[in-house]
GUPALO-664380 format. One record per atom (N, C-alpha, C, O, CB): atom name; x, y, z. Coordinates in steps of 0.02 Angstrom, whole numbers, always signed. Glycine has a CB too. Layout:
pt atom:CA xx:X yy:Y zz:Z
...
This chain:
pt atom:N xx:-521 yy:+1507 zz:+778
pt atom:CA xx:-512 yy:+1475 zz:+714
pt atom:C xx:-444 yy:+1440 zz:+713
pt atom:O xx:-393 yy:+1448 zz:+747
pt atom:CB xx:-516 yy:+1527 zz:+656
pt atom:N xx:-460 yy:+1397 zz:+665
pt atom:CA xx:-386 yy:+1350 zz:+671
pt atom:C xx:-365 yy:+1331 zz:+601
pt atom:O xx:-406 yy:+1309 zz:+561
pt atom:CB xx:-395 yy:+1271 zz:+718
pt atom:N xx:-290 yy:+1342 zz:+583
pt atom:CA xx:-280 yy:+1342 zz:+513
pt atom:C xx:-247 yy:+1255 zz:+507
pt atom:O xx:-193 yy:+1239 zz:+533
pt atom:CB xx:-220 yy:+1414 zz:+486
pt atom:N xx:-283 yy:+1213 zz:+474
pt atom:CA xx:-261 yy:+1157 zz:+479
pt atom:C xx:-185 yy:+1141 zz:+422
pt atom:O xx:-169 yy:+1154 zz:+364
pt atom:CB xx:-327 yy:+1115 zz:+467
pt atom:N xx:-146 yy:+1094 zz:+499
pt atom:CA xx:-91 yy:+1078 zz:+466
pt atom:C xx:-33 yy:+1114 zz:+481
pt atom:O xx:+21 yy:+1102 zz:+455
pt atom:CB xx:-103 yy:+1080 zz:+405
pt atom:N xx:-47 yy:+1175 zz:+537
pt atom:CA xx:-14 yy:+1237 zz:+549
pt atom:C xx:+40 yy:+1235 zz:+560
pt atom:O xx:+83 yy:+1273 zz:+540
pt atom:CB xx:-33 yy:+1270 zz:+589
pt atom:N xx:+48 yy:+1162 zz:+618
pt atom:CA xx:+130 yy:+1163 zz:+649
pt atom:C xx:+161 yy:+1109 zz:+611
pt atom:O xx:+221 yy:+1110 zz:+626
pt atom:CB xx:+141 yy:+1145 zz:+740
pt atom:N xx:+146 yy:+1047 zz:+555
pt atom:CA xx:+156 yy:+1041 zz:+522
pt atom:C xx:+214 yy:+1025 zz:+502
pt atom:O xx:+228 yy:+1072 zz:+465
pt atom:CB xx:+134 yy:+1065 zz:+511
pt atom:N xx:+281 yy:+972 zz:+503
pt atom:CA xx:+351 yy:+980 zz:+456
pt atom:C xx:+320 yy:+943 zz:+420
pt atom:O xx:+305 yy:+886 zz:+439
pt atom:CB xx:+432 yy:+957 zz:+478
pt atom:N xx:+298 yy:+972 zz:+339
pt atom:CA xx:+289 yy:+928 zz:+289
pt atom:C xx:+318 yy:+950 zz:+215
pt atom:O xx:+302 yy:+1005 zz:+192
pt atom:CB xx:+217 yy:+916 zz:+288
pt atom:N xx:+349 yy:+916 zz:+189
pt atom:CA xx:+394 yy:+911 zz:+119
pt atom:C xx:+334 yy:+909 zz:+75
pt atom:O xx:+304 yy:+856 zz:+73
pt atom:CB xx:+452 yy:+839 zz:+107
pt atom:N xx:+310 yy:+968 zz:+35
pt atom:CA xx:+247 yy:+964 zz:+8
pt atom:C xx:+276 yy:+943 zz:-39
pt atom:O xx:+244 yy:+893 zz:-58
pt atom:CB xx:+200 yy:+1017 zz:+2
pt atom:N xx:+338 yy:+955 zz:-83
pt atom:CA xx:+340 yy:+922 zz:-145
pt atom:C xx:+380 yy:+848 zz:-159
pt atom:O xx:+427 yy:+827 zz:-125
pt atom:CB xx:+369 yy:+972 zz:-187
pt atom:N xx:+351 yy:+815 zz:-215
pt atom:CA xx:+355 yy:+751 zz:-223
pt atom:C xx:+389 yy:+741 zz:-274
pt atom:O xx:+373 yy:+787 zz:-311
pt atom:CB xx:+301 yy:+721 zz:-224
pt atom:N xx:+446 yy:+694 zz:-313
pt atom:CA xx:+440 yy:+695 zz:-339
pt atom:C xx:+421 yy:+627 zz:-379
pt atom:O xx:+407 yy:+577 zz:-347
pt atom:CB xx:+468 yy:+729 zz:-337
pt atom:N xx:+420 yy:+626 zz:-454
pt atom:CA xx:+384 yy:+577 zz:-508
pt atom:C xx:+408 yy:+502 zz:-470
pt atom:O xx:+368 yy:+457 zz:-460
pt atom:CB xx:+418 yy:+589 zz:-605
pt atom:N xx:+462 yy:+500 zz:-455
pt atom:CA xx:+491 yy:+412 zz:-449
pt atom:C xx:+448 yy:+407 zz:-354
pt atom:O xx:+440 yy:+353 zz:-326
pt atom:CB xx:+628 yy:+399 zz:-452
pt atom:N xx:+434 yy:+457 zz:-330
pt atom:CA xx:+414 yy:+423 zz:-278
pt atom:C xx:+326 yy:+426 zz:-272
pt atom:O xx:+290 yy:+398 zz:-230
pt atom:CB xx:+454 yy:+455 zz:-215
pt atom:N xx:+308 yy:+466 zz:-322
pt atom:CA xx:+267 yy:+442 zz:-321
pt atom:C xx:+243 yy:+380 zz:-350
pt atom:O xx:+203 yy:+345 zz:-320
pt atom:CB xx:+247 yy:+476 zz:-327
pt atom:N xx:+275 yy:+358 zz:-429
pt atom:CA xx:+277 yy:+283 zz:-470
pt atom:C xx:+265 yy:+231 zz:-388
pt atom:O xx:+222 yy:+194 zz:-365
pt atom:CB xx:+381 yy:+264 zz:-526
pt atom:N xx:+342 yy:+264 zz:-365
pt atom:CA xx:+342 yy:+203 zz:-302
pt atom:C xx:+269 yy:+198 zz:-268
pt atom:O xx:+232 yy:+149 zz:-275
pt atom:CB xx:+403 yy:+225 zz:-233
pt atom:N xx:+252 yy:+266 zz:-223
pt atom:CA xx:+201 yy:+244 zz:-192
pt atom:C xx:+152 yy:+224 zz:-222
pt atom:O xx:+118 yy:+185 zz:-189
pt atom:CB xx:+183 yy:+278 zz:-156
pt atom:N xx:+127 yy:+238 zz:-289
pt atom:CA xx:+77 yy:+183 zz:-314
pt atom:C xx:+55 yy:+116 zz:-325
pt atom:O xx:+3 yy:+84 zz:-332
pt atom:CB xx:+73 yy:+187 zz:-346
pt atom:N xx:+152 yy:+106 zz:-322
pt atom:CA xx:+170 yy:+14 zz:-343
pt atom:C xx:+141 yy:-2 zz:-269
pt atom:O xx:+97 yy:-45 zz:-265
pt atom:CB xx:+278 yy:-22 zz:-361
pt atom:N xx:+169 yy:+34 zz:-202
pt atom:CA xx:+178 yy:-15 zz:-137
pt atom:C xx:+84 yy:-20 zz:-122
pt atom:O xx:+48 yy:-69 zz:-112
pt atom:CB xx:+237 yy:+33 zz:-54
pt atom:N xx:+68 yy:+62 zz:-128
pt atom:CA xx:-14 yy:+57 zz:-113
pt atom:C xx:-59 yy:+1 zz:-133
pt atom:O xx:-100 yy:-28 zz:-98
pt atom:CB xx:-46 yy:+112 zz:-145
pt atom:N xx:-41 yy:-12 zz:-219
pt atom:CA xx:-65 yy:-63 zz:-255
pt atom:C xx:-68 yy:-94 zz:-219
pt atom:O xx:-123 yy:-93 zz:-191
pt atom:CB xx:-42 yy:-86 zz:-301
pt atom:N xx:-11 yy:-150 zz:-189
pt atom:CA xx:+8 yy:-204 zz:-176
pt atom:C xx:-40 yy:-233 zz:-88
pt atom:O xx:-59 yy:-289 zz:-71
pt atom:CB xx:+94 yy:-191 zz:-180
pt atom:N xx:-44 yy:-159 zz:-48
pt atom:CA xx:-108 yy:-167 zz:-2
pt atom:C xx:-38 yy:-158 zz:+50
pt atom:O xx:-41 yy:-182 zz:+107
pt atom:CB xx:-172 yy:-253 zz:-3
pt atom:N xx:+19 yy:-125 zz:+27
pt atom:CA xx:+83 yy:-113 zz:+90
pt atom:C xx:+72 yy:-51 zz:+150
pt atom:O xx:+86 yy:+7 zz:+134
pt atom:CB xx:+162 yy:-88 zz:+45
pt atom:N xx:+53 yy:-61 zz:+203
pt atom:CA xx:+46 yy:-33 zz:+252
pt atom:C xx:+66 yy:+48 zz:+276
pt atom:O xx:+116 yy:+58 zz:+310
pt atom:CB xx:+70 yy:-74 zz:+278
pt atom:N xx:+23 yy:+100 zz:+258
pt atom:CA xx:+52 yy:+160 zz:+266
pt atom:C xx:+125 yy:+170 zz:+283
pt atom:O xx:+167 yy:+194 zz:+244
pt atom:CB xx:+18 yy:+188 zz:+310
pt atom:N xx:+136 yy:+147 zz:+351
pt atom:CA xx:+186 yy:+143 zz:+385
pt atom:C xx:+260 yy:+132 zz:+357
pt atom:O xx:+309 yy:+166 zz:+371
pt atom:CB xx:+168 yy:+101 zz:+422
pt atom:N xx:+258 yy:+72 zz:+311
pt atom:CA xx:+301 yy:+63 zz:+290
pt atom:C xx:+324 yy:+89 zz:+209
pt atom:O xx:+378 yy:+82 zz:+181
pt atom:CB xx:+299 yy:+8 zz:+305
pt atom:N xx:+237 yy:+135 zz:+172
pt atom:CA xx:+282 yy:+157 zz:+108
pt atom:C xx:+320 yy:+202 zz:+143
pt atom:O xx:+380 yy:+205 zz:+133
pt atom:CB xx:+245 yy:+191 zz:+38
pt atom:N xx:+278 yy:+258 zz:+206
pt atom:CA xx:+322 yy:+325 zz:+225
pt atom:C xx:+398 yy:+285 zz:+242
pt atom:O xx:+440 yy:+327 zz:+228
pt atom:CB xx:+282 yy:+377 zz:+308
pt atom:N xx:+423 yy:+242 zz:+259
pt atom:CA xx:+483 yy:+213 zz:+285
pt atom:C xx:+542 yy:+206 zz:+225
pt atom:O xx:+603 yy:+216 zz:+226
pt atom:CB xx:+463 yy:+142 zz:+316
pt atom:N xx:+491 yy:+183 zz:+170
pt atom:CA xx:+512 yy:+158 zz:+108
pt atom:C xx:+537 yy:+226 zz:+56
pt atom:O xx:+572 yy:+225 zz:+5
pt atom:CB xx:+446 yy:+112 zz:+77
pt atom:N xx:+509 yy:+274 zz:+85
pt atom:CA xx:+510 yy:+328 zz:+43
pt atom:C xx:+532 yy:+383 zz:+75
pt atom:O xx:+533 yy:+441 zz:+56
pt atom:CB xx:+453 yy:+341 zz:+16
pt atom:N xx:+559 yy:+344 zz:+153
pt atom:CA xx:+571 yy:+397 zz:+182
pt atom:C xx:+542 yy:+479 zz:+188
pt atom:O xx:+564 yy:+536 zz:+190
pt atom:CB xx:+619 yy:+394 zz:+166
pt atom:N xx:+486 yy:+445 zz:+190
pt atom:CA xx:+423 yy:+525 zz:+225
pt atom:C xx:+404 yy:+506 zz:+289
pt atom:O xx:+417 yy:+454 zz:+318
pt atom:CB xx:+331 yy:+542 zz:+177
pt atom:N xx:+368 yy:+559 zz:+310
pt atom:CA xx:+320 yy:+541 zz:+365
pt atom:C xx:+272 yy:+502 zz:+347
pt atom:O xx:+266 yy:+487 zz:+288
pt atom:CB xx:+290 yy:+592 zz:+395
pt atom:N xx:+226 yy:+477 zz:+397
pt atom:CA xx:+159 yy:+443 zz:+390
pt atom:C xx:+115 yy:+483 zz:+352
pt atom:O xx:+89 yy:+465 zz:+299
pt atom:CB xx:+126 yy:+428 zz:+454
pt atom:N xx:+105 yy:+562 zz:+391
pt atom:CA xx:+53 yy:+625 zz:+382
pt atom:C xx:+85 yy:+649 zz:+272
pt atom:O xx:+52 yy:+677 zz:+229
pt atom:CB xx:+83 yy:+716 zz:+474
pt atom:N xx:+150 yy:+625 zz:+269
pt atom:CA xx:+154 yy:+632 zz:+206
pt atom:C xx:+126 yy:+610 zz:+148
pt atom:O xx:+104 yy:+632 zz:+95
pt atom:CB xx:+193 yy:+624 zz:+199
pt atom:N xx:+134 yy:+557 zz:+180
pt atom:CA xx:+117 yy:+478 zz:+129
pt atom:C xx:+42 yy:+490 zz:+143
pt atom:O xx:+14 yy:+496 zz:+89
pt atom:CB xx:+153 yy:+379 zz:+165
pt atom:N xx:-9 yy:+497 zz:+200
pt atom:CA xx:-65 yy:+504 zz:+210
pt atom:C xx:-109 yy:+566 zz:+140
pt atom:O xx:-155 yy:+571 zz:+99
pt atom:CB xx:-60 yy:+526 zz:+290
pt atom:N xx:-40 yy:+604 zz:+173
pt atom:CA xx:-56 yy:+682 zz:+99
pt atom:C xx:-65 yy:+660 zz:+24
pt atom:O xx:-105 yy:+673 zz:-21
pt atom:CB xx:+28 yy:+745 zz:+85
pt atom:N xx:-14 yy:+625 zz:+30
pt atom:CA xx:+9 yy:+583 zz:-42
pt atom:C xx:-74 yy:+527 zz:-75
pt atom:O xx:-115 yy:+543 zz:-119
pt atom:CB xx:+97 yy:+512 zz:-8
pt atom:N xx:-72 yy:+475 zz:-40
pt atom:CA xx:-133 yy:+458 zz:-44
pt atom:C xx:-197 yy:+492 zz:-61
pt atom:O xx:-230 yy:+483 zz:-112
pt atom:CB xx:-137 yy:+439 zz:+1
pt atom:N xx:-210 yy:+532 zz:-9
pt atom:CA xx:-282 yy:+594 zz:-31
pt atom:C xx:-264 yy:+628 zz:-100
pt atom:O xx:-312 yy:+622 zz:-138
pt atom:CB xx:-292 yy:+672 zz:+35
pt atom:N xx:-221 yy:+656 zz:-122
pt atom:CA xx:-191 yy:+674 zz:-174
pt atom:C xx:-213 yy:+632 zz:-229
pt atom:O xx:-260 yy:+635 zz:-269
pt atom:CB xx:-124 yy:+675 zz:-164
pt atom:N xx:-151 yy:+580 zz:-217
pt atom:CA xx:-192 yy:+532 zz:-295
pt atom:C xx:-242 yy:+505 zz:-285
pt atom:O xx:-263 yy:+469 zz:-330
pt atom:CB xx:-159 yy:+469 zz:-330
pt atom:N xx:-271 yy:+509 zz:-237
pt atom:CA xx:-355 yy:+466 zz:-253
pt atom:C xx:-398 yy:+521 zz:-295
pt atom:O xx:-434 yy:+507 zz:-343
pt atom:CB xx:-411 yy:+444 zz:-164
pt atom:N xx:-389 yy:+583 zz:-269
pt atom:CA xx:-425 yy:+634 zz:-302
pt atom:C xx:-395 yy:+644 zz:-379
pt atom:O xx:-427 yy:+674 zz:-423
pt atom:CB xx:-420 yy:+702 zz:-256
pt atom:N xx:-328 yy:+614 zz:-392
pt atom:CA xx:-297 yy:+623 zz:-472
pt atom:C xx:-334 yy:+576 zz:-508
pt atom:O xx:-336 yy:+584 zz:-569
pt atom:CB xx:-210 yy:+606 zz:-486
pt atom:N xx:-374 yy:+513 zz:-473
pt atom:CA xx:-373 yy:+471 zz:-492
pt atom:C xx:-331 yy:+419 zz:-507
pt atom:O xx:-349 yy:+376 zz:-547
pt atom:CB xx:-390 yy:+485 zz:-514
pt atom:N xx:-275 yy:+418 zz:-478
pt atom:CA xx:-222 yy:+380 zz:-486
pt atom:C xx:-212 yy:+327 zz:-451
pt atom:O xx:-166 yy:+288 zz:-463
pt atom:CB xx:-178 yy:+409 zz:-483
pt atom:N xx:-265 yy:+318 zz:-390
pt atom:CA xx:-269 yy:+267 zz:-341
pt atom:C xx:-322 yy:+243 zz:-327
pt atom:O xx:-364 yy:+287 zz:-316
pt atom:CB xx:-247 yy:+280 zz:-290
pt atom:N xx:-344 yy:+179 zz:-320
pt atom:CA xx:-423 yy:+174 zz:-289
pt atom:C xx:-438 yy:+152 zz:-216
pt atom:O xx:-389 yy:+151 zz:-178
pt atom:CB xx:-463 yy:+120 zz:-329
pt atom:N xx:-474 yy:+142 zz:-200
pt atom:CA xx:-489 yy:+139 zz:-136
pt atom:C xx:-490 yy:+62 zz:-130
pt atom:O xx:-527 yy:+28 zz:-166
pt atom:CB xx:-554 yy:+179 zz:-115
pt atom:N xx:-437 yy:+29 zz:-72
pt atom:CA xx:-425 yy:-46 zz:-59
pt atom:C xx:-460 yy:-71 zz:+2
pt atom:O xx:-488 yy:-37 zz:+46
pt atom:CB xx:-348 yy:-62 zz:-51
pt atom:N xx:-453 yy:-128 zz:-3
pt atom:CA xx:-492 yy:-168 zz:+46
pt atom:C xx:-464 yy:-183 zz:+98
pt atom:O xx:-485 yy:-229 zz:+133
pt atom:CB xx:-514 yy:-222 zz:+25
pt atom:N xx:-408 yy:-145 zz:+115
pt atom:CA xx:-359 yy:-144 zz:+197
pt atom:C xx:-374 yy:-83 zz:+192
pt atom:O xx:-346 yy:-58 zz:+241
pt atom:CB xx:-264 yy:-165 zz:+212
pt atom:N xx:-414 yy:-20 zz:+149
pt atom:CA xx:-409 yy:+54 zz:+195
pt atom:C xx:-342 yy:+79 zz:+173
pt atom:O xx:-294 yy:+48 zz:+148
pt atom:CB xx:-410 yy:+45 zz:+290
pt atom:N xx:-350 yy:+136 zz:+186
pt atom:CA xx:-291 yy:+187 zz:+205
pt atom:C xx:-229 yy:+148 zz:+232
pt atom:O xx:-183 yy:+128 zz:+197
pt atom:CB xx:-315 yy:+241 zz:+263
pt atom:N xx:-236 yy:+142 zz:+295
pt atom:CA xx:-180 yy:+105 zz:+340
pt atom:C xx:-158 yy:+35 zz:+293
pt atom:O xx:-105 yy:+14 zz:+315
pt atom:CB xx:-217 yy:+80 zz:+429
pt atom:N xx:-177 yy:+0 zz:+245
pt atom:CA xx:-133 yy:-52 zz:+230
pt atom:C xx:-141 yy:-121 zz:+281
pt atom:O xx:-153 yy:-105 zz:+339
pt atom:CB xx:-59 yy:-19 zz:+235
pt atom:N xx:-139 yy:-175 zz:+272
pt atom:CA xx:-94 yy:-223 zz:+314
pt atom:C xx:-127 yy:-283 zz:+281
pt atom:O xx:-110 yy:-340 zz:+297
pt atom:CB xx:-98 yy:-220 zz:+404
């Protein structure tokens, strides 16, 4: 069995202004890569982040995908 996420360095908590942010950059169709840069997270953060608010409803699903570009 395998506990996913196990080895993991991830900053589970967020707070309000970065998420505002990542909604503005997601909106905009800005490239995974560069909100984690922008917000200084990882990719696997911002990835977390994403699945998160799509399920809050806070994000919809764009026409570059996940990855952005």
């Amino acid at each position: 069995m395998r506990v996913l996420l196990e080895d993991a360095d991830i900053e589970w908590k967020v707070r309000p202004a970065e998420t505002e942010m990542f909604i503005k950059l997601w909106e905009t169709g800005e490239p995974i890569q560069n909100i984690a840069e922008a917000l200084k997270r990882s990719d696997l953060e911002i990835a977390l982040l994403a699945i998160d608010q799509s399920l809050a409803g806070s994000i919809q699903t764009r026409k570059s995908g996940i990855f952005g570009g």
